[in-house]
C-alpha positions in Angstrom: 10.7 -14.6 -4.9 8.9 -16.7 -7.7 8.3 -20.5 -6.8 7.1 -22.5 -9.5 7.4 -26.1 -7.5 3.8 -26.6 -8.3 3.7 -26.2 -11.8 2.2 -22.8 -12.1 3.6 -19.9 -12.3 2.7 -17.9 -8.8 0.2 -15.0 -9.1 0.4 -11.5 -7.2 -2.7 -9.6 -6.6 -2.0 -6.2 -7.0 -4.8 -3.4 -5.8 -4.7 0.3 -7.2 -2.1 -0.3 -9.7 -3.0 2.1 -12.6 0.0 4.5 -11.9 2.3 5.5 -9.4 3.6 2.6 -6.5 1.0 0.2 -7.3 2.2 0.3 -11.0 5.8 -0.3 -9.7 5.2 -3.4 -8.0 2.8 -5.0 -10.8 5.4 -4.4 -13.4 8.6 -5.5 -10.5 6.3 -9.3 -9.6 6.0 -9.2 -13.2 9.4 -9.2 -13.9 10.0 -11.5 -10.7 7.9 -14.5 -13.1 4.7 -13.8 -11.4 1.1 -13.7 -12.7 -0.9 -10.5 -12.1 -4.3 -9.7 -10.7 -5.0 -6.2 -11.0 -7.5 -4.5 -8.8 -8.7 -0.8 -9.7 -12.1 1.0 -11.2 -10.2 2.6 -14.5 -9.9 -0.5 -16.9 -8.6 1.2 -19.5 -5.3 2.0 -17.7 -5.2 -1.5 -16.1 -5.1 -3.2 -20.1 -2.4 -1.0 -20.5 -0.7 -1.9 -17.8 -1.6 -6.1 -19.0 -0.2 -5.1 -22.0 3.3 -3.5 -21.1 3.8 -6.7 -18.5 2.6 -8.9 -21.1 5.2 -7.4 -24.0 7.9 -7.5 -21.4 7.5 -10.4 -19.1 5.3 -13.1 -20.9 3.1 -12.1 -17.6 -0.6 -12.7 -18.1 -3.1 -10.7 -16.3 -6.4 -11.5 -14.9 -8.4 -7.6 -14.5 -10.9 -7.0 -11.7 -12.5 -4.0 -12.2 -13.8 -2.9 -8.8 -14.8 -0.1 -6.4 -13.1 -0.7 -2.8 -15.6 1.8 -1.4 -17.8 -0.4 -1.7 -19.1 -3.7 -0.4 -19.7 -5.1 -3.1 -16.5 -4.2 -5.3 -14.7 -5.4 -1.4 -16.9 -8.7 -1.5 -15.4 -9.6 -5.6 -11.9 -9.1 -4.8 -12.5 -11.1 -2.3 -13.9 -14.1 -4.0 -11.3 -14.1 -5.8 -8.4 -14.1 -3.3 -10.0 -16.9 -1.4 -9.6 -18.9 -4.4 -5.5 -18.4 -3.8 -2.8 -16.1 -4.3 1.0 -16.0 -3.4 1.3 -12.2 -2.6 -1.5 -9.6 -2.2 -0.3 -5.9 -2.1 -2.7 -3.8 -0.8 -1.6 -0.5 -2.4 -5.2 1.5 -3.3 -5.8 4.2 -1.0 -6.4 8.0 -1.2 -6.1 11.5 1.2 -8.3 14.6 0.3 -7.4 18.1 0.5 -9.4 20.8 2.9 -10.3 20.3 6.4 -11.9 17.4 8.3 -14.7 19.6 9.5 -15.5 20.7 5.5 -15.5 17.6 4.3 -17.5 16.0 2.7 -19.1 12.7 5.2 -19.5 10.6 2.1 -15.8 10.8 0.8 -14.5 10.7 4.2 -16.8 7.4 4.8 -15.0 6.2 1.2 -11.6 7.2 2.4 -12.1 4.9 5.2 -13.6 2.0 3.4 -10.8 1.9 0.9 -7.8 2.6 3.6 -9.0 0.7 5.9 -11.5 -1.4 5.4 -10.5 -3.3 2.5 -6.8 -3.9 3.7 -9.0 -5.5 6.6 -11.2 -7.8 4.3 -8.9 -8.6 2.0 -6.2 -9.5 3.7 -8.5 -12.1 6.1 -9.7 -13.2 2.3 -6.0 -14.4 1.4 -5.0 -15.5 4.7 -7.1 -18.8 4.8 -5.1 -20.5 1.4 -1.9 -19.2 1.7 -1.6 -20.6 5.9 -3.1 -23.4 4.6 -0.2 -23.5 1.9 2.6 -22.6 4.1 3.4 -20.0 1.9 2.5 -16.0 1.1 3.2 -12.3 1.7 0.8 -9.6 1.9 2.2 -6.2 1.5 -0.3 -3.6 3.1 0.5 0.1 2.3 1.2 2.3 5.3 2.7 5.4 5.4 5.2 7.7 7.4 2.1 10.2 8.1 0.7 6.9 10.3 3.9 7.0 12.3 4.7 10.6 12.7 1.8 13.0 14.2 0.8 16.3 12.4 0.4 15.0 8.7 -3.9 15.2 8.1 -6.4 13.9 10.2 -8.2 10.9 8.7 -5.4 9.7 6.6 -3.0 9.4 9.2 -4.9 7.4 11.3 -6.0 5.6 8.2 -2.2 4.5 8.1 -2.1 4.1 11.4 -4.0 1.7 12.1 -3.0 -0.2 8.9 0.7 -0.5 10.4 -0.8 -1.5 14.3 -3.0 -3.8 12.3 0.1 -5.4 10.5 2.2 -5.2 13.3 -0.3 -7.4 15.6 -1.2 -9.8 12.4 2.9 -10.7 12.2 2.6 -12.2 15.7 -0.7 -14.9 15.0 1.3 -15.8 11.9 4.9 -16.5 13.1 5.7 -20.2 11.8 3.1 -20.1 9.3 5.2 -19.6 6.3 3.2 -16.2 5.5 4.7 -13.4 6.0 3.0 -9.7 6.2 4.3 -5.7 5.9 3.5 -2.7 6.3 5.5 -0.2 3.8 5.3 3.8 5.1 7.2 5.4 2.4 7.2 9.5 2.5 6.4 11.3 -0.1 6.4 9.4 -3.6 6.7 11.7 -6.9 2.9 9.9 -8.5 0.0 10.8 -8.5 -1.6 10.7 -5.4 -0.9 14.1 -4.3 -2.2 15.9 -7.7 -5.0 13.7 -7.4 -6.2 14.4 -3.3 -5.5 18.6 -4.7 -2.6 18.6 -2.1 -0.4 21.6 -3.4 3.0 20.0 -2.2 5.4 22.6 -4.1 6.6 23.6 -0.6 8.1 20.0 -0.1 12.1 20.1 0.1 14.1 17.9 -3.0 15.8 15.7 -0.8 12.4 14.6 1.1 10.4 13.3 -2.2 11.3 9.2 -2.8 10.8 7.6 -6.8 9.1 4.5 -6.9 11.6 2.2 -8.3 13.5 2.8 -4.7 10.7 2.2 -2.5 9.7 -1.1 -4.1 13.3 -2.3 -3.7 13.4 -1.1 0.0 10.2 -3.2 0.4 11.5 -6.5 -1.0 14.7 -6.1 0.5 13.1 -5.9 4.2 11.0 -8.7 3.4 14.2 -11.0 2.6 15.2 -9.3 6.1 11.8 -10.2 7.3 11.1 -6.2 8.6 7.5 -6.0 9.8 7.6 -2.1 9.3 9.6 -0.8 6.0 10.5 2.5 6.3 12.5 3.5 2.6 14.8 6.8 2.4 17.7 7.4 4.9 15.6 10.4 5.5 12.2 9.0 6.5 14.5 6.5 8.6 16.2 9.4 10.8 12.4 11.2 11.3 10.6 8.4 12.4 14.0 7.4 15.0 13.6 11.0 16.2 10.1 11.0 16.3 10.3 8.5 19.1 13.0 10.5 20.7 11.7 13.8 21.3 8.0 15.2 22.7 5.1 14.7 20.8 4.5 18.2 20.6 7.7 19.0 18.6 7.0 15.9 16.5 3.2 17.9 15.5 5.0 21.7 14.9 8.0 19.6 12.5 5.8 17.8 10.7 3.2 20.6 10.0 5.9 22.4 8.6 7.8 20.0 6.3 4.4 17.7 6.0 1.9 20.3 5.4 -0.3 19.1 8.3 -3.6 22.0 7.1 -4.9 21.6 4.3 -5.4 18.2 4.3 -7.8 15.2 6.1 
């Protein structure tokens, strides 16, 4: 995917990538000959990160350290993509464990602001240079809990409207040479779930994904320009079916297998 025609090697921003998916694509556009912006709060896990990409790959890495929740850790990644980028992946989000209603308002504001909001504001950040350019692919992180009913409350339609948001965006940018997708992987063996206190023990073998194989799937619909990636045979047949039957069924599935309480 690397095009070094102008003289520099291209540069992927890369946002929540201390561990976990967001790792996996940093270290696979590293290894694709691209130059790395990395986008997180924890610094120390994003020199590591330079460092392993830098050891392997000859990839330099420019770090931001910045809060997505807020507007002014939004307003420096920003800056920086309007300066130019070849692929931004919007990868950091989170879910919470408990119930809407005992929530928390100031982490379900955050959950929101980093889910939603900045896959909003930075995306119309890169936009500007890479139409300009003829050339770019943003990568906003979805998920199969935005497609299938039943899975959380403000997560889901987190993801939800990230997919409807990429899906509409794919349309204003056909001919432009930029190209934009929303990923909805299923359950990923990370962090995120240890992290949000999600006890996810219950969740079948064959329904987890590792990251290596959802990257791939991504790229790989990319080349096929997918708008929606969808990786795992398995997360492919739910979502078909999903469609298929009654909404209702969809909800009583997917609070079983997905663990629908528990969770926002």
């Amino acid at each position: 995917m690397a095009d070094e025609a102008a003289g520099r090697r291209p540069i992927a921003v890369v946002t929540g990538p201390t561990s976990g998916l967001g790792a996996g694509f940093a270290r696979r556009f590293a290894s694709l000959g691209y130059d790395l912006v990395l986008v997180a709060r924890d610094s120390a896990r994003m020199e590591e990160l330079a460092q392993d990409v830098k050891s392997r790959f000859d990839t330099a890495s420019e770090i931001l350290v910045a809060d997505l929740a807020t507007a002014d850790g939004r307003d420096e990644v920003a800056r920086r993509l309007a300066d130019g980028v070849d692929v931004l992946v919007n990868n950091a989000g989170f879910g919470t464990s408990g119930e809407f209603w005992t929530a928390e308002p100031e982490l379900l504001q955050a959950q929101l602001d980093v889910n939603v909001t900045a896959v909003m504001q930075l995306t119309r950040a890169a936009l500007p240079s890479m139409v300009a350019a003829a050339n770019g692919t943003i990568i906003n992180v979805a998920s199969v809990a935005g497609l299938l009913a039943g899975r959380g409350s403000t997560y889901s339609a987190s993801k939800a409207y990230v997919i409807s948001f990429t899906q509409g965006l794919s349309g204003g940018l056909t001919g432009t040479g930029v190209r934009v997708q929303a990923l909805c992987p299923g359950f990923i063996r990370t962090e995120f779930h240890q992290r949000a206190g999600i006890e996810m023990s219950s969740i079948p073998g064959p329904m987890w994904l590792d990251v290596e194989q959802v990257v791939s799937t991504t790229l790989a619909d990319l080349r096929a320009d997918k708008i929606i990636s969808i990786p795992g045979i398995q997360y492919k047949v739910l979502t078909t079916v999903g469609r298929l039957v009654p909404q209702s069924l969809v909800r009583r599935l997917t609070n079983v297998v997905g663990r629908g309480r528990g969770r926002t």
